[in-house]
PDBQT receptor file of N, H, CA, C and O in Angstrom, charges set to zero:
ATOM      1  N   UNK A   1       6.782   9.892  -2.902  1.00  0.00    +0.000 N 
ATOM      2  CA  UNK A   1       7.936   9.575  -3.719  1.00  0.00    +0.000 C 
ATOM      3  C   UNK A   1       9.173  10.036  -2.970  1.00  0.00    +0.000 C 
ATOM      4  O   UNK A   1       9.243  11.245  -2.751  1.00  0.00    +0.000 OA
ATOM      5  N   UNK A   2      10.108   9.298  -2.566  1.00  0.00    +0.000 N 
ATOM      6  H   UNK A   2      10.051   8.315  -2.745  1.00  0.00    +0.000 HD
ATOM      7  CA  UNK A   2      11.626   9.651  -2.336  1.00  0.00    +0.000 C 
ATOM      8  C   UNK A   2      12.432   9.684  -3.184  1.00  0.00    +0.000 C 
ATOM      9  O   UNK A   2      12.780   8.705  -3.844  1.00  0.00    +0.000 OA
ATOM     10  N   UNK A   3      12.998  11.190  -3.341  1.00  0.00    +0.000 N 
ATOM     11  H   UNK A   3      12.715  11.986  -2.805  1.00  0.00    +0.000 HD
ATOM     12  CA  UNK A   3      13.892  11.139  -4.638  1.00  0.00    +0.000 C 
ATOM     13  C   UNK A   3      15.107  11.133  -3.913  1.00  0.00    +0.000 C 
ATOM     14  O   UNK A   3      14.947  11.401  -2.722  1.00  0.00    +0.000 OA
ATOM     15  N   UNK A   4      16.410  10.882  -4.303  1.00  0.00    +0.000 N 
ATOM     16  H   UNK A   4      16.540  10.664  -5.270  1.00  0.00    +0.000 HD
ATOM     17  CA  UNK A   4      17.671   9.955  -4.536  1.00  0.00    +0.000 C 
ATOM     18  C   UNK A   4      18.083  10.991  -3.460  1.00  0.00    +0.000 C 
ATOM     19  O   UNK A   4      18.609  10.313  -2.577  1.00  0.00    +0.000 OA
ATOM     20  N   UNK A   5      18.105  12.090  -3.148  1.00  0.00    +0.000 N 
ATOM     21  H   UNK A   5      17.678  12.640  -3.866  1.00  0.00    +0.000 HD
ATOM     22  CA  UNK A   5      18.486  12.955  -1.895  1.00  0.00    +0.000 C 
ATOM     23  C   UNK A   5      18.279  13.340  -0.758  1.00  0.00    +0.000 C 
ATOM     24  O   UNK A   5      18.748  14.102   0.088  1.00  0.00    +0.000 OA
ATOM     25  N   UNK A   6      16.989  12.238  -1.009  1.00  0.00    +0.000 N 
ATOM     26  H   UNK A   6      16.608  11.619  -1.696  1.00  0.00    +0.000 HD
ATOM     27  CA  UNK A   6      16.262  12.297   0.458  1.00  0.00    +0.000 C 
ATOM     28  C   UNK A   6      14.934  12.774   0.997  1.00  0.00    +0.000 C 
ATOM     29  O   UNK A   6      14.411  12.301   2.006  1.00  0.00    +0.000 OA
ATOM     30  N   UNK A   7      14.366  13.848   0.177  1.00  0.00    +0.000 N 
ATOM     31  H   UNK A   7      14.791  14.232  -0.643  1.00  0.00    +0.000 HD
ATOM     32  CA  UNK A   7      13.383  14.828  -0.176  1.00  0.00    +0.000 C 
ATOM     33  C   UNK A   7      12.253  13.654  -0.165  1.00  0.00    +0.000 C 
ATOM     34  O   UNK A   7      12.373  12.586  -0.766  1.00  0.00    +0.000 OA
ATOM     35  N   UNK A   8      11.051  14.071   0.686  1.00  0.00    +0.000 N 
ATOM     36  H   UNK A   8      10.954  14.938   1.174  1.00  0.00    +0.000 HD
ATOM     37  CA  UNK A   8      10.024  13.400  -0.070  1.00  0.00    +0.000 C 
ATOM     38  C   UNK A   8       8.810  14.536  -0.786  1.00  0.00    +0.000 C 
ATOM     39  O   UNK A   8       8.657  15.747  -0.629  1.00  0.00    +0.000 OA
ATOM     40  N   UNK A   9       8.073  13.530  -1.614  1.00  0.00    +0.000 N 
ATOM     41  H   UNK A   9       8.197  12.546  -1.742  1.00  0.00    +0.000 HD
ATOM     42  CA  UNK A   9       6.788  14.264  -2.552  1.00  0.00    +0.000 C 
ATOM     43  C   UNK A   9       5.663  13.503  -1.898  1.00  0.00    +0.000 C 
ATOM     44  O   UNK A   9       5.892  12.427  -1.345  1.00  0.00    +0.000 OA
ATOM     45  N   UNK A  10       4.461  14.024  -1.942  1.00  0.00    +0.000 N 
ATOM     46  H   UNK A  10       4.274  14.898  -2.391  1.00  0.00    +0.000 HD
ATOM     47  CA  UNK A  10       3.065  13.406  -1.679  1.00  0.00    +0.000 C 
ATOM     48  C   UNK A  10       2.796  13.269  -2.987  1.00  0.00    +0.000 C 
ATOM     49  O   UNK A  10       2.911  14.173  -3.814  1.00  0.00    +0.000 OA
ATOM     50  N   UNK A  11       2.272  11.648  -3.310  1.00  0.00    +0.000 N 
ATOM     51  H   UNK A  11       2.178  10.913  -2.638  1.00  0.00    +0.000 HD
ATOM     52  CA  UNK A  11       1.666  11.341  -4.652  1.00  0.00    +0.000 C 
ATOM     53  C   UNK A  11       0.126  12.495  -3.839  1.00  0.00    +0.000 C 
ATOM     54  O   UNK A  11      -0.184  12.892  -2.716  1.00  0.00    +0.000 OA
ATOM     55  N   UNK A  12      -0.387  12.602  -5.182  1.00  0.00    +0.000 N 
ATOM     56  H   UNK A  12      -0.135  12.279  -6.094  1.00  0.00    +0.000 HD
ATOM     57  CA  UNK A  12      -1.916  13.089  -5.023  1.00  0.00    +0.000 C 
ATOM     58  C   UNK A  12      -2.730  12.187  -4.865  1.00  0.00    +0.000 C 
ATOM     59  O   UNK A  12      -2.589  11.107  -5.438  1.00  0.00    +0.000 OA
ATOM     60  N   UNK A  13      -3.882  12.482  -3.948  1.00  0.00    +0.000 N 
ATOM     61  H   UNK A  13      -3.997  13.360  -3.482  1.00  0.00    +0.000 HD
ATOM     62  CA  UNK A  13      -4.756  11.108  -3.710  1.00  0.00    +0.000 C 
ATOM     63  C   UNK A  13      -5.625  10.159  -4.331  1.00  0.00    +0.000 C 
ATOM     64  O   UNK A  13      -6.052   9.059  -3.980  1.00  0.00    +0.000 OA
ATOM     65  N   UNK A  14      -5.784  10.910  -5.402  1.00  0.00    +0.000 N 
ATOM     66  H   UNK A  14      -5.438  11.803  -5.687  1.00  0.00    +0.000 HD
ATOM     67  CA  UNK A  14      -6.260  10.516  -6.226  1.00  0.00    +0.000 C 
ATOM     68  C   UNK A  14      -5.458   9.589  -7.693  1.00  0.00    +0.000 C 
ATOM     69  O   UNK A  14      -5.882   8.793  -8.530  1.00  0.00    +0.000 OA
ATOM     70  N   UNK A  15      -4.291  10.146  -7.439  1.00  0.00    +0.000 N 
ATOM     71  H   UNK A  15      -3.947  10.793  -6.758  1.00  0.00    +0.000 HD
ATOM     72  CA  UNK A  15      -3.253   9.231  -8.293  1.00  0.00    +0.000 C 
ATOM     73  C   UNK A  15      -2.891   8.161  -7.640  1.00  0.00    +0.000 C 
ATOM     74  O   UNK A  15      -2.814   7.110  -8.277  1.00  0.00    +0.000 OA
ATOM     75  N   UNK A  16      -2.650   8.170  -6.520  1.00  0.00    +0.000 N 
ATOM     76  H   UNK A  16      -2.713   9.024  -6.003  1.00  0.00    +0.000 HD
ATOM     77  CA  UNK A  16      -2.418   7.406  -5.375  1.00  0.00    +0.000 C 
ATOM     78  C   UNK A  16      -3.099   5.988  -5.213  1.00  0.00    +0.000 C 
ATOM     79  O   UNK A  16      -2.515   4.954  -4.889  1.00  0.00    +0.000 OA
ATOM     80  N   UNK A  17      -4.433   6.131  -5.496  1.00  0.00    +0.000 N 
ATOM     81  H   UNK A  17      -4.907   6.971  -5.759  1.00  0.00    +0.000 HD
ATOM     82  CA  UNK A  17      -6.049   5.281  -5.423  1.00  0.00    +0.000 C 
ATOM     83  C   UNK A  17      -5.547   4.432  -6.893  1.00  0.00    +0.000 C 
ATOM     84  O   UNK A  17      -5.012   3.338  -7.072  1.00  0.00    +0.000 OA
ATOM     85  N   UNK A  18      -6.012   5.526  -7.820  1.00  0.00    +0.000 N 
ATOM     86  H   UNK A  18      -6.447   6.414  -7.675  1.00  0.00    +0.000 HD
ATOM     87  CA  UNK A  18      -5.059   4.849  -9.186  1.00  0.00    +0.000 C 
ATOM     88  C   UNK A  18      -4.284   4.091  -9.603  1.00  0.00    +0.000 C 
ATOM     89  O   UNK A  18      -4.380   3.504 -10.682  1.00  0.00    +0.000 OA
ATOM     90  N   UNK A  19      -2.949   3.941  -8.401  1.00  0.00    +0.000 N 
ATOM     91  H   UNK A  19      -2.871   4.418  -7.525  1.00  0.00    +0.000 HD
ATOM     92  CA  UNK A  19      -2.324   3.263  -8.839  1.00  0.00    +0.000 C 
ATOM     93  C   UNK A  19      -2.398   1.792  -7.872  1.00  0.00    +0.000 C 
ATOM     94  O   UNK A  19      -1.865   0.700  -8.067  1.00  0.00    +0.000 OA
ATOM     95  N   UNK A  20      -3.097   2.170  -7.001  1.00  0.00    +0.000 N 
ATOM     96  H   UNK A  20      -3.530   3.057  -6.842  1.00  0.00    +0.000 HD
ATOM     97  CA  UNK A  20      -3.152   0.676  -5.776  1.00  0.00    +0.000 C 
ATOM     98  C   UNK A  20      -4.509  -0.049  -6.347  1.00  0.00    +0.000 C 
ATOM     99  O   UNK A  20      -4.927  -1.168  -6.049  1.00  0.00    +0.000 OA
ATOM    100  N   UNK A  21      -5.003   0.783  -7.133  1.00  0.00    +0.000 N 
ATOM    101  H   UNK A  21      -4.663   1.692  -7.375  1.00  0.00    +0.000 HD
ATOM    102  CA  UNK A  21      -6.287   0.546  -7.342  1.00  0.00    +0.000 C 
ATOM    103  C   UNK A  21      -6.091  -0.799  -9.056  1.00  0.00    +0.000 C 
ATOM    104  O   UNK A  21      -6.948  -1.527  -9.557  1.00  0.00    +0.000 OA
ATOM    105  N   UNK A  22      -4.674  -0.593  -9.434  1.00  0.00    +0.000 N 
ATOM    106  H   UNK A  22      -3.978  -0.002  -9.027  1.00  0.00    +0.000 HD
ATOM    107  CA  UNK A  22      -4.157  -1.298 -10.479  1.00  0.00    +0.000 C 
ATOM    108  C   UNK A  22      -3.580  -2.743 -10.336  1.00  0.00    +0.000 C 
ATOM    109  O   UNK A  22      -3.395  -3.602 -11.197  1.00  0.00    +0.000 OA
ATOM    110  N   UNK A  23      -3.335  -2.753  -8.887  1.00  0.00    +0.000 N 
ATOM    111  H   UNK A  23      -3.486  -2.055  -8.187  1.00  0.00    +0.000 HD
ATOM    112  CA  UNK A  23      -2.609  -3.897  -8.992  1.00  0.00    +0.000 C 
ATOM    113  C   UNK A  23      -3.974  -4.820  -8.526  1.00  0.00    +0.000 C 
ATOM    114  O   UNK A  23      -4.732  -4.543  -7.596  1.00  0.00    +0.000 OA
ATOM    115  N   UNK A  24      -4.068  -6.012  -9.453  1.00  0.00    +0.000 N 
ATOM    116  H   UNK A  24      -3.452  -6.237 -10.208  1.00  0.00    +0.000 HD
ATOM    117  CA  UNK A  24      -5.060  -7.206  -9.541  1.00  0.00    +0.000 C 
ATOM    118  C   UNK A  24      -5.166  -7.976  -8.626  1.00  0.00    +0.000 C 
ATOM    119  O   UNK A  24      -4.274  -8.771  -8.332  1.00  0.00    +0.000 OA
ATOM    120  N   UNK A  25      -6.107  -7.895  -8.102  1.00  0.00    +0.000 N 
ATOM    121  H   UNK A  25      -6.832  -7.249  -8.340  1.00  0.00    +0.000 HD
ATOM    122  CA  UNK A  25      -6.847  -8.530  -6.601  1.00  0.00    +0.000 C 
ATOM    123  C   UNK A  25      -6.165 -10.020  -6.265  1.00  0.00    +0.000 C 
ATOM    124  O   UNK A  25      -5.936 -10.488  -5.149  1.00  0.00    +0.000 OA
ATOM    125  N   UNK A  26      -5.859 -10.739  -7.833  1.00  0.00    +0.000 N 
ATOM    126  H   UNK A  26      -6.045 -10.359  -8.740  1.00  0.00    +0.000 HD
ATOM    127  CA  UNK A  26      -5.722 -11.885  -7.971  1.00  0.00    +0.000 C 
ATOM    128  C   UNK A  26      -3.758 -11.579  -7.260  1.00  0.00    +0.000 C 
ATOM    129  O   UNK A  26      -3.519 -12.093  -6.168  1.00  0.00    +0.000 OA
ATOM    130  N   UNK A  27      -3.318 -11.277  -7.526  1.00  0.00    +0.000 N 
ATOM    131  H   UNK A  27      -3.512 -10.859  -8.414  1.00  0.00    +0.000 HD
ATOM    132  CA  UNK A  27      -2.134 -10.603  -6.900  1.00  0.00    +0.000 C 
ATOM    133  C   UNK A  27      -2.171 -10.572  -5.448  1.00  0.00    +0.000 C 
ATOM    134  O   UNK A  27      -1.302 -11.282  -4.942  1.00  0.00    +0.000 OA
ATOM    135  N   UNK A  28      -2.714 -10.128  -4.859  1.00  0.00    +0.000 N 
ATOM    136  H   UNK A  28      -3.420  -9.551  -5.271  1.00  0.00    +0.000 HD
ATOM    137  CA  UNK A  28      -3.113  -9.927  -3.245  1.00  0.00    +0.000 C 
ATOM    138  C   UNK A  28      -3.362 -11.595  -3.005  1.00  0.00    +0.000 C 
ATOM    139  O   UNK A  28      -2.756 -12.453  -2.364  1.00  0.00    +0.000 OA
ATOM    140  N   UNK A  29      -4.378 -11.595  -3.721  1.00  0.00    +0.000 N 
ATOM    141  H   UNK A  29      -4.871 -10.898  -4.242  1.00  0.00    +0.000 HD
ATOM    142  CA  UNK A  29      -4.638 -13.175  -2.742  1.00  0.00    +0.000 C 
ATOM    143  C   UNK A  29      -3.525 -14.581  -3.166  1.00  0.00    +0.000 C 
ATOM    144  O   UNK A  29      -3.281 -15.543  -2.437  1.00  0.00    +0.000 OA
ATOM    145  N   UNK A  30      -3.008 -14.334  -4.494  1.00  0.00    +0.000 N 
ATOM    146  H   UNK A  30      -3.206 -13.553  -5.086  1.00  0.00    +0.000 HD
ATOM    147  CA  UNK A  30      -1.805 -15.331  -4.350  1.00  0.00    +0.000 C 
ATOM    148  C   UNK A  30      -0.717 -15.083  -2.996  1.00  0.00    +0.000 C 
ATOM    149  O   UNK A  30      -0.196 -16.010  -2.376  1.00  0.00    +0.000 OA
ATOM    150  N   UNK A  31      -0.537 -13.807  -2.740  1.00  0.00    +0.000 N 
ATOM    151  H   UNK A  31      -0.960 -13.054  -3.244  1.00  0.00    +0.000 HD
ATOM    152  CA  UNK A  31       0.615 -13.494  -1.656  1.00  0.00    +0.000 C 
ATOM    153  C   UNK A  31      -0.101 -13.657  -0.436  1.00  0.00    +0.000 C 
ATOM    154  O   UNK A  31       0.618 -14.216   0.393  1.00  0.00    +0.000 OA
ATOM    155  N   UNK A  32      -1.494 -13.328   0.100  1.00  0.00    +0.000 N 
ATOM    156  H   UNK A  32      -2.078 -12.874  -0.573  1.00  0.00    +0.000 HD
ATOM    157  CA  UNK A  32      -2.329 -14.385   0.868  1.00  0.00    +0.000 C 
ATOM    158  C   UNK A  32      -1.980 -16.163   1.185  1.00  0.00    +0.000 C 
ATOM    159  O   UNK A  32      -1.516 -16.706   2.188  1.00  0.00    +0.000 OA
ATOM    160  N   UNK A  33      -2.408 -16.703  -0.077  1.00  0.00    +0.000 N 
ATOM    161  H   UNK A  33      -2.785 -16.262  -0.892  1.00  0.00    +0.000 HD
ATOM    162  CA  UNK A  33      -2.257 -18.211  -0.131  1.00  0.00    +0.000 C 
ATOM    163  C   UNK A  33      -1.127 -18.421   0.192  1.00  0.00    +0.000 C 
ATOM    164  O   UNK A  33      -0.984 -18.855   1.335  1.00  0.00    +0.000 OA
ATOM    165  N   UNK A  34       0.162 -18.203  -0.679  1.00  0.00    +0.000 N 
ATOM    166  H   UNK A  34       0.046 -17.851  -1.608  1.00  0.00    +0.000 HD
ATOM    167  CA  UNK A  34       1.400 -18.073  -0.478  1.00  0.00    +0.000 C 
ATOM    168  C   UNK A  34       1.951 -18.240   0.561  1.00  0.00    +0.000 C 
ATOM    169  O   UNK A  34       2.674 -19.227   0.693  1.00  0.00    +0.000 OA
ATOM    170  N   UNK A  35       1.777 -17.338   1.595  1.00  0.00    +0.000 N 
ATOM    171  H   UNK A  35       1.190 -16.536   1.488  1.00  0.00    +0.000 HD
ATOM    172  CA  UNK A  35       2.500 -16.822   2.928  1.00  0.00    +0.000 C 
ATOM    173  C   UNK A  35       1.372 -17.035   4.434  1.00  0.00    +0.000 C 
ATOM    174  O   UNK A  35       1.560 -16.832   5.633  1.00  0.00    +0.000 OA
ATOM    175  N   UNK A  36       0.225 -17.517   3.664  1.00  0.00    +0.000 N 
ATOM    176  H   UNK A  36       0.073 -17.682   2.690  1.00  0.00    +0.000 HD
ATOM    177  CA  UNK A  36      -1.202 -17.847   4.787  1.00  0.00    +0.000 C 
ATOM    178  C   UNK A  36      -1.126 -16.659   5.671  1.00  0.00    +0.000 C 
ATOM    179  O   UNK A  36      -0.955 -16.872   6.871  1.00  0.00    +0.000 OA
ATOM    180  N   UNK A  37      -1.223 -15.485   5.266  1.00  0.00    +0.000 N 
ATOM    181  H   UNK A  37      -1.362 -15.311   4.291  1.00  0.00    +0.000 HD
ATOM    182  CA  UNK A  37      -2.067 -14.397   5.773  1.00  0.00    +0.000 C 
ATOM    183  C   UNK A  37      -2.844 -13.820   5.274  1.00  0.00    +0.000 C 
ATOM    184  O   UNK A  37      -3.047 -14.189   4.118  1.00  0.00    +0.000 OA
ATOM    185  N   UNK A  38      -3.727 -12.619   5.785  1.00  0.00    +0.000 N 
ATOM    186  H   UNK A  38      -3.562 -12.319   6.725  1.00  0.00    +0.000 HD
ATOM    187  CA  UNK A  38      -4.958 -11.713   5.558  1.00  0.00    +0.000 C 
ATOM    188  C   UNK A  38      -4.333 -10.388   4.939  1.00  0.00    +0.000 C 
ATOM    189  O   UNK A  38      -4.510  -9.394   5.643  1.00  0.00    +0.000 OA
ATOM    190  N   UNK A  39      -3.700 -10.205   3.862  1.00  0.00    +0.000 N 
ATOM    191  H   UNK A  39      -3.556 -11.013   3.290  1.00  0.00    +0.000 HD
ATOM    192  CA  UNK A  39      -3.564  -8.445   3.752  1.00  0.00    +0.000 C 
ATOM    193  C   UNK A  39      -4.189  -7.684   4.422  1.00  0.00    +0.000 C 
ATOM    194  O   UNK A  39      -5.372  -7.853   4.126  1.00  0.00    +0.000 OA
ATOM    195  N   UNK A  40      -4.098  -6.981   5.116  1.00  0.00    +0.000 N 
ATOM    196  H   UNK A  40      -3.137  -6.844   5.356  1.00  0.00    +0.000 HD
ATOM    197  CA  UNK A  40      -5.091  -5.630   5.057  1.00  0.00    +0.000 C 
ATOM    198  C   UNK A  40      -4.994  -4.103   4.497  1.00  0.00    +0.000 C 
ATOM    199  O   UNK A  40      -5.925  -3.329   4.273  1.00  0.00    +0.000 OA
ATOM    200  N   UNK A  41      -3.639  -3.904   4.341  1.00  0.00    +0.000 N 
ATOM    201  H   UNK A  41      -2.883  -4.533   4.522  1.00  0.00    +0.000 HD
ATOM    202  CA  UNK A  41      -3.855  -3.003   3.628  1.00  0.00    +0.000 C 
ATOM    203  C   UNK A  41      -2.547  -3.368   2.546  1.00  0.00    +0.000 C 
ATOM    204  O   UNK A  41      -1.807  -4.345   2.658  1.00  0.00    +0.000 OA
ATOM    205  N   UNK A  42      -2.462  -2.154   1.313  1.00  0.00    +0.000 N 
ATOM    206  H   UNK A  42      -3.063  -1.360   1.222  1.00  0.00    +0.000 HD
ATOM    207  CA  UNK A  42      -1.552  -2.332   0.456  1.00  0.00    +0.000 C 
ATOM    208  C   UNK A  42      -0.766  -0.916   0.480  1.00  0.00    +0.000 C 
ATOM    209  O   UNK A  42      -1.487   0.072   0.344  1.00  0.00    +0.000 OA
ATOM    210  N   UNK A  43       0.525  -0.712   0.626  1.00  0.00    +0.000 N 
ATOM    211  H   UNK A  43       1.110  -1.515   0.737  1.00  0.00    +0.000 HD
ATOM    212  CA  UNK A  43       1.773   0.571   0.630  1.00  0.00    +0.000 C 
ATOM    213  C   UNK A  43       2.426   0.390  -0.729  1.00  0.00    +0.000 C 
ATOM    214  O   UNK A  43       2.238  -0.718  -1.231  1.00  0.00    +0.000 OA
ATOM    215  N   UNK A  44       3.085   1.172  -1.361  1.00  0.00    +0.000 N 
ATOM    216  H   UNK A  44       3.237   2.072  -0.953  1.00  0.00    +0.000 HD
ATOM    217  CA  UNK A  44       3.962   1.199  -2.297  1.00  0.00    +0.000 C 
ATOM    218  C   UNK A  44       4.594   2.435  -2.430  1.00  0.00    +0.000 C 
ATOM    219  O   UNK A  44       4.160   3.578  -2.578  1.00  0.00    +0.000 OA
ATOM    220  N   UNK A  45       6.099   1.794  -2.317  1.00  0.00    +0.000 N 
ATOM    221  H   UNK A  45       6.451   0.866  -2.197  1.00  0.00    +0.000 HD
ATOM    222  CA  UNK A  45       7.110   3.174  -1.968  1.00  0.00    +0.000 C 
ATOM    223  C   UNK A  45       7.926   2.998  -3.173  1.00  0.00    +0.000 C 
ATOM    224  O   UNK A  45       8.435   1.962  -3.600  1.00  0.00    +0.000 OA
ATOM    225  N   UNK A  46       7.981   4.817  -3.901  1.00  0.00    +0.000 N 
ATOM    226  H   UNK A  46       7.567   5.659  -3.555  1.00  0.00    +0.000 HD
ATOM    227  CA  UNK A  46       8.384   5.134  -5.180  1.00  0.00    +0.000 C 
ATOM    228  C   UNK A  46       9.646   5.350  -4.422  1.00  0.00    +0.000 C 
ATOM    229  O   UNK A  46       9.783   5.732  -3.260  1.00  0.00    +0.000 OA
ATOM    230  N   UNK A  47      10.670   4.984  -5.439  1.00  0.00    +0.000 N 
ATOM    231  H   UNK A  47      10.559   4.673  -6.383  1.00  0.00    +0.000 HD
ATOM    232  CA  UNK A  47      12.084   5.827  -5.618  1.00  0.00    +0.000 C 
ATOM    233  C   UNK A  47      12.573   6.456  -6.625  1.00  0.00    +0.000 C 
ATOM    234  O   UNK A  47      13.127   5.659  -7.382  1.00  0.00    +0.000 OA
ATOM    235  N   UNK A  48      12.641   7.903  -7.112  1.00  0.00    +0.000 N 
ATOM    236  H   UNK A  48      12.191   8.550  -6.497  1.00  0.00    +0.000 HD
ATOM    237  CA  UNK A  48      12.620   8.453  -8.035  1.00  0.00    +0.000 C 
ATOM    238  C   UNK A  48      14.301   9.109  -8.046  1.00  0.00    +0.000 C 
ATOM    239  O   UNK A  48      14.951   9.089  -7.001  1.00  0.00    +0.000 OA
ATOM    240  N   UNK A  49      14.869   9.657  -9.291  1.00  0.00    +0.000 N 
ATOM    241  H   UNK A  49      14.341   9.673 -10.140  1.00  0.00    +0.000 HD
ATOM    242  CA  UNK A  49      15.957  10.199  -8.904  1.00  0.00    +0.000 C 
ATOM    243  C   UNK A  49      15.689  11.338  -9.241  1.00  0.00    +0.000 C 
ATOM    244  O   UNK A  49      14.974  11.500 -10.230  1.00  0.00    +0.000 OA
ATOM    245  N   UNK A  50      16.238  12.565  -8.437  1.00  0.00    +0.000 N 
ATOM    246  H   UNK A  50      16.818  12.433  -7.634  1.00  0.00    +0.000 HD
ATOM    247  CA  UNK A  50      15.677  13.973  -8.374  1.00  0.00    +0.000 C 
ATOM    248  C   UNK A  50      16.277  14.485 -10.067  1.00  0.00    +0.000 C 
ATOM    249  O   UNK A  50      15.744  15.486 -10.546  1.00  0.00    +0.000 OA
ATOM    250  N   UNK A  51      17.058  13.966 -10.653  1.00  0.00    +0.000 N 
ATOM    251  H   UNK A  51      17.492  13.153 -10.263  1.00  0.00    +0.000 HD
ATOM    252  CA  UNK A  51      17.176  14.669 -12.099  1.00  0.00    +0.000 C 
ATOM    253  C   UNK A  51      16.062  15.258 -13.001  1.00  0.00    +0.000 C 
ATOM    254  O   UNK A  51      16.363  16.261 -13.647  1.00  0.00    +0.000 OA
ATOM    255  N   UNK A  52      14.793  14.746 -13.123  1.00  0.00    +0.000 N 
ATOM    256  H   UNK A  52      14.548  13.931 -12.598  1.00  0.00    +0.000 HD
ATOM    257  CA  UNK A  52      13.641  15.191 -13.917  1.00  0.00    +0.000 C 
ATOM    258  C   UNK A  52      13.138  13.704 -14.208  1.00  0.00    +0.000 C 
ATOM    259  O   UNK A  52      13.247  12.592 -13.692  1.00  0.00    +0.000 OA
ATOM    260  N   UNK A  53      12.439  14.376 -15.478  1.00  0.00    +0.000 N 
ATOM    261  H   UNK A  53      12.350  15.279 -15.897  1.00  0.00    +0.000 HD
ATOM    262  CA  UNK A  53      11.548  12.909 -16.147  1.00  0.00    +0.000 C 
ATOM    263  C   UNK A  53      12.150  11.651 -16.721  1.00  0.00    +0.000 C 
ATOM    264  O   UNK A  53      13.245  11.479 -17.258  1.00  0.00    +0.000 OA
ATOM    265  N   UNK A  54      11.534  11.131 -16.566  1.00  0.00    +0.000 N 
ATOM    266  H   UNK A  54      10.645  11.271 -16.130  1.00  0.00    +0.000 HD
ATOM    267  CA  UNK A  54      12.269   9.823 -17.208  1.00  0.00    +0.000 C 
ATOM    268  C   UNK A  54      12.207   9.455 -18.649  1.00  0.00    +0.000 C 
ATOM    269  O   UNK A  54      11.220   9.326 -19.374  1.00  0.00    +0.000 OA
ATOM    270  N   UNK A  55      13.482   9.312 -18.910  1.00  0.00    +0.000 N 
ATOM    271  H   UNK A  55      14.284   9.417 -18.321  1.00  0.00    +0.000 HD
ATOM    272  CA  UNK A  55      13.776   9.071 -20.325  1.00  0.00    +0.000 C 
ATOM    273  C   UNK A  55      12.659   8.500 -21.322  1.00  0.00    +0.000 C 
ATOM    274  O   UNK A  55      12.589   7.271 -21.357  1.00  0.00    +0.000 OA
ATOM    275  N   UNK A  56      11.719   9.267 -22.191  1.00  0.00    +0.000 N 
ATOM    276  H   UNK A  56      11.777  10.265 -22.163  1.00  0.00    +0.000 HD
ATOM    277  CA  UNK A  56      10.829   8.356 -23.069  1.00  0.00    +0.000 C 
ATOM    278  C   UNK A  56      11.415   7.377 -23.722  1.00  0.00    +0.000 C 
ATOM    279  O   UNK A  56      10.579   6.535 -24.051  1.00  0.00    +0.000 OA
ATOM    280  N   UNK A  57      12.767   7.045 -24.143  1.00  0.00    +0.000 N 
ATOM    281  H   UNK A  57      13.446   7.729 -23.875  1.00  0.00    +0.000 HD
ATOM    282  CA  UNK A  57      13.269   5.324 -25.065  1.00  0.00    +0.000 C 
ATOM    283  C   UNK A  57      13.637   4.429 -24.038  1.00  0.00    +0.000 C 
ATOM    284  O   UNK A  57      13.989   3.278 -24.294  1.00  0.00    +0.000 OA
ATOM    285  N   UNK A  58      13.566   4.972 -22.668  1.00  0.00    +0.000 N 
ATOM    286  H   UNK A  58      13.280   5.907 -22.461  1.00  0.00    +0.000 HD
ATOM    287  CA  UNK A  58      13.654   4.047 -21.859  1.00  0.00    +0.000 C 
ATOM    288  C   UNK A  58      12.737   2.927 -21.383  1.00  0.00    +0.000 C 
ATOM    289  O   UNK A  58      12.997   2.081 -20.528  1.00  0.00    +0.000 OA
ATOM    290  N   UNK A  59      11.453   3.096 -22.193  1.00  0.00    +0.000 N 
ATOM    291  H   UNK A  59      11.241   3.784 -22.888  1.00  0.00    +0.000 HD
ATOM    292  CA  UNK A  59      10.556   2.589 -21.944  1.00  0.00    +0.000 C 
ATOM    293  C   UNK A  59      10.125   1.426 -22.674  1.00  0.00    +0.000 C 
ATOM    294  O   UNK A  59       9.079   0.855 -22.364  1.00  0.00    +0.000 OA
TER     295      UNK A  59
């Protein structure tokens, strides 16, 4: 996670798995078909702002 100052966090690896582990296969292979390549792997970069948690009515 990069928060808004620059700082980075290590997601845990296991949260990490969790969350790549969420996005639907069917997802990957439309952007496959799409663009006619092979994924091989999947990244996802958080941007957080260092203030704290995020607002619960924001949701």
């Amino acid at each position: 996670i990069q928060l808004d100052d620059g700082s980075v966090l290590d997601v845990p690896e296991q949260l990490g798995e969790e969350i790549l582990a969420a996005v639907p296969r069917e997802a990957i292979e439309r952007l496959e078909s799409q663009f006619g390549v092979n994924i091989r792997y999947l990244s996802i970069q958080l941007f957080a702002d260092a203030s704290g948690a995020a607002d619960e009515t924001s949701t």
